[in-house]
Backbone bond lengths (Angstrom), bond angles and torsions (degrees), N, CA, C in turn:
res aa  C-N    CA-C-N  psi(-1)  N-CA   C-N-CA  omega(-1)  CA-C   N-CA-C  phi
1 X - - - 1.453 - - 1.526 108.25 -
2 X 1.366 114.95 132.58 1.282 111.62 172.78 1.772 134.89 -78.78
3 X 0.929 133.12 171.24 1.334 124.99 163.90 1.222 116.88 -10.32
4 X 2.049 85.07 -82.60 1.495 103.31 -157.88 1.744 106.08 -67.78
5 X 1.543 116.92 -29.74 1.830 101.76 174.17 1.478 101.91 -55.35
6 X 1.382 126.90 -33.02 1.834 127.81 -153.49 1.933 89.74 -58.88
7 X 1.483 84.07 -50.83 1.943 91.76 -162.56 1.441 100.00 -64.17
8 X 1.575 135.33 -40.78 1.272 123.85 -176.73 1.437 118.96 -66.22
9 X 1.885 130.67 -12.75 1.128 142.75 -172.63 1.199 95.36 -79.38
10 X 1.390 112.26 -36.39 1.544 115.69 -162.58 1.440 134.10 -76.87
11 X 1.414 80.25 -37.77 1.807 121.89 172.42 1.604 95.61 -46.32
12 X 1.759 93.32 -68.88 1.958 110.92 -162.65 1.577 105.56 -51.29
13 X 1.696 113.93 -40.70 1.330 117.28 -175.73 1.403 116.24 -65.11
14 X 1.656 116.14 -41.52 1.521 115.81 -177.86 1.628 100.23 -83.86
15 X 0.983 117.98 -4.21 1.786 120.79 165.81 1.539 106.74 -62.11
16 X 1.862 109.84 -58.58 1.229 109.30 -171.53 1.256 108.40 -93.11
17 X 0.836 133.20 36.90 1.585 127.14 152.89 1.063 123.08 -104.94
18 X 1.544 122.24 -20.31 0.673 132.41 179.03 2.043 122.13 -94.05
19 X 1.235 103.31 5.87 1.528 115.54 -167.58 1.719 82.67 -84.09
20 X 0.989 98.95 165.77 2.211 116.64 179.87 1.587 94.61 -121.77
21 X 1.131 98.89 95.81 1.707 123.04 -165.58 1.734 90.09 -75.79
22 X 0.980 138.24 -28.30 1.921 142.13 179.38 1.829 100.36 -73.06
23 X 1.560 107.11 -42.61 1.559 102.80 -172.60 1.411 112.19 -77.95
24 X 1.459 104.63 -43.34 1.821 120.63 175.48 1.846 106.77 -55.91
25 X 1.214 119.03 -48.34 1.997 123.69 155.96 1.229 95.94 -45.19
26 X 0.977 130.46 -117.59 1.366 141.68 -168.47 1.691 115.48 -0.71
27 X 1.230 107.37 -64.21 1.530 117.20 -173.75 1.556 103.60 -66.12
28 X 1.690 122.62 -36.46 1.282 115.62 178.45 1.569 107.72 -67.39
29 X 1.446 119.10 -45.71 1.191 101.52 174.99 1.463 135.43 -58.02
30 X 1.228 92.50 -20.87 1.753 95.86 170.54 1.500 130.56 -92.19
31 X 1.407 100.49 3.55 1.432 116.63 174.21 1.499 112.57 -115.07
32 X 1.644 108.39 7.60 1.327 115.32 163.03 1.709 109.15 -107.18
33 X 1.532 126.91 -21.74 1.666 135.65 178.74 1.671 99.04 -85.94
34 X 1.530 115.08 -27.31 1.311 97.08 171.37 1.548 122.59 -87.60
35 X 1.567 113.80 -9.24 1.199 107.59 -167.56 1.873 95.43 -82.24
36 X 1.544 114.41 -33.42 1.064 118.30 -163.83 1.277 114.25 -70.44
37 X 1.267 103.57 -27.04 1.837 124.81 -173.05 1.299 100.37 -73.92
38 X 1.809 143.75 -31.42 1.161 125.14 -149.87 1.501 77.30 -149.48
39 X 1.571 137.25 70.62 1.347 145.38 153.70 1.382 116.95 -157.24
40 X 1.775 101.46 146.57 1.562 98.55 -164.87 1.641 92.28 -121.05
41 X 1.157 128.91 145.40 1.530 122.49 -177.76 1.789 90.16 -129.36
42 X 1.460 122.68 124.88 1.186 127.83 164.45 1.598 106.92 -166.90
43 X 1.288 110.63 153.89 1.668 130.92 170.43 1.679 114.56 -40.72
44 X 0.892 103.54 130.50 1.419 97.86 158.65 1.304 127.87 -161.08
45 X 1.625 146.85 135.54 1.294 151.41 170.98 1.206 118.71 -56.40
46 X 1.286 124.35 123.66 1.218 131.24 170.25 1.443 108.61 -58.42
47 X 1.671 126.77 108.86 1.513 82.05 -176.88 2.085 98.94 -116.86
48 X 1.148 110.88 -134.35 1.689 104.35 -162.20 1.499 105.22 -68.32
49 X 1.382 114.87 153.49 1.480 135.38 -164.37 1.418 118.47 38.75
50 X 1.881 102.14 29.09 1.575 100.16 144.66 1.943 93.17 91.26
51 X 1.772 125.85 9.48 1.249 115.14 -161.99 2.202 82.11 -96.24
52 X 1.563 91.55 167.33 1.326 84.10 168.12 1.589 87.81 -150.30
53 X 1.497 115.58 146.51 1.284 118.26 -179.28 1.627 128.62 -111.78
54 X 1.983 108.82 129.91 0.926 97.97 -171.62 1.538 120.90 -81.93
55 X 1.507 130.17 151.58 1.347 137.38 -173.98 1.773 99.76 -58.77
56 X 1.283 96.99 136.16 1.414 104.42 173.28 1.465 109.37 -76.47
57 X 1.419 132.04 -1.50 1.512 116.03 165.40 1.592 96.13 -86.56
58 X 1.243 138.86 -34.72 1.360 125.75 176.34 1.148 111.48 -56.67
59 X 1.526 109.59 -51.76 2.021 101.91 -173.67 1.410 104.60 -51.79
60 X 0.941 116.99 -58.04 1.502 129.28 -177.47 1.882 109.30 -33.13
61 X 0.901 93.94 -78.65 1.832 114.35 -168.36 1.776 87.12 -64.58
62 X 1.382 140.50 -33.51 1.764 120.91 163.37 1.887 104.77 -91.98
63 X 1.225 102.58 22.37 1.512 89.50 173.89 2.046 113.92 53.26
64 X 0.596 96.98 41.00 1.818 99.84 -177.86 1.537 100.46 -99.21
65 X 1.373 107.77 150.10 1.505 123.92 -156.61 1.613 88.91 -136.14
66 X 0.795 134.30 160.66 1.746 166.21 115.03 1.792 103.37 0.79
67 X 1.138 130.58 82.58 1.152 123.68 165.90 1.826 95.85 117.23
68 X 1.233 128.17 1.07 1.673 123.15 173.83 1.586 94.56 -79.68
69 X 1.364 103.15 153.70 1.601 133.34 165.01 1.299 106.19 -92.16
70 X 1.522 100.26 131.65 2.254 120.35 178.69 1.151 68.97 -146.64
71 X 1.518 70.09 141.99 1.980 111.53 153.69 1.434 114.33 -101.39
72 X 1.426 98.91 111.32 1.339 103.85 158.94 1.532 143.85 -94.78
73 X 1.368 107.95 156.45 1.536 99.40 -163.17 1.634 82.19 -128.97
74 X 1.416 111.59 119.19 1.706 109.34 160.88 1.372 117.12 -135.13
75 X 1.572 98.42 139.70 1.240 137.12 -179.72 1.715 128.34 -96.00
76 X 1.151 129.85 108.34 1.395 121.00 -152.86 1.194 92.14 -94.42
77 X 1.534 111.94 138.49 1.053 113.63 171.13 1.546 131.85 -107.49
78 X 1.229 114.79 -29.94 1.605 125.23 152.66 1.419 99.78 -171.63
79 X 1.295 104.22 178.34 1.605 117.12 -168.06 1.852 90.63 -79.97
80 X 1.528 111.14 153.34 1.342 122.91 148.95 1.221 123.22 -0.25
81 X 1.008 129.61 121.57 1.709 128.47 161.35 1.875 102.91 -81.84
82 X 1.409 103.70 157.52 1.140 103.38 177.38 1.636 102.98 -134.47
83 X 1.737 126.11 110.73 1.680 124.93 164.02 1.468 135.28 -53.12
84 X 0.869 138.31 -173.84 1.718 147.17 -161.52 1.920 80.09 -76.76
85 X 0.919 135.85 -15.83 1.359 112.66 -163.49 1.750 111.33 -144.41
86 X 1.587 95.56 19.10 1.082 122.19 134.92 1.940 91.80 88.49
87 X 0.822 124.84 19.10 1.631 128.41 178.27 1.442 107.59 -99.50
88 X 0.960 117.75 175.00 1.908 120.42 -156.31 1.555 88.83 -109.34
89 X 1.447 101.93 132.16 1.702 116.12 161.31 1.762 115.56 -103.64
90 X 1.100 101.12 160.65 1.475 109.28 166.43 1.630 106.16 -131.36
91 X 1.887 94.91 131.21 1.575 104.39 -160.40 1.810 88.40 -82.28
């Protein structure tokens, strides 16, 4: 190991000793009750020009109105299913 890694080990160590490991808990937990408190996780179809619609018990239960800004995060989950009569399901 060289010097300069010795001094950067040292650096990181008097970094973490110095963190307030009770305030750093605390704040994660509350940045895990708020994420849970104000997020809706459900399925949805892409459907024409790419719109996808949110469930009116979600708008509802985050209070969302007609014209508010969400961030979305999407995750594909597989292509379309197709039934005996050939129309698209959602599992």
């Amino acid at each position: 190991m060289t010097d300069e890694h010795t001094r950067n080990v040292l650096n990181l160590i008097t970094a973490l000793a110095q963190i307030k490991w009770k305030d750093l808990q605390n704040t994660l937990r509350d940045v895990v009750i708020t994420f849970f408190n104000q997020t809706a996780v459900y399925k949805a179809r892409v459907q024409k020009g790419g719109r996808i619609k949110i469930p009116e018990e979600e708008r509802s239960a985050l209070g969302l109105n007609e014209g508010d800004i969400v961030q979305v995060i999407l995750i594909p989950l597989k292509e379309g299913n197709k039934n005996e009569k050939g129309n698209s399901t959602l599992d």
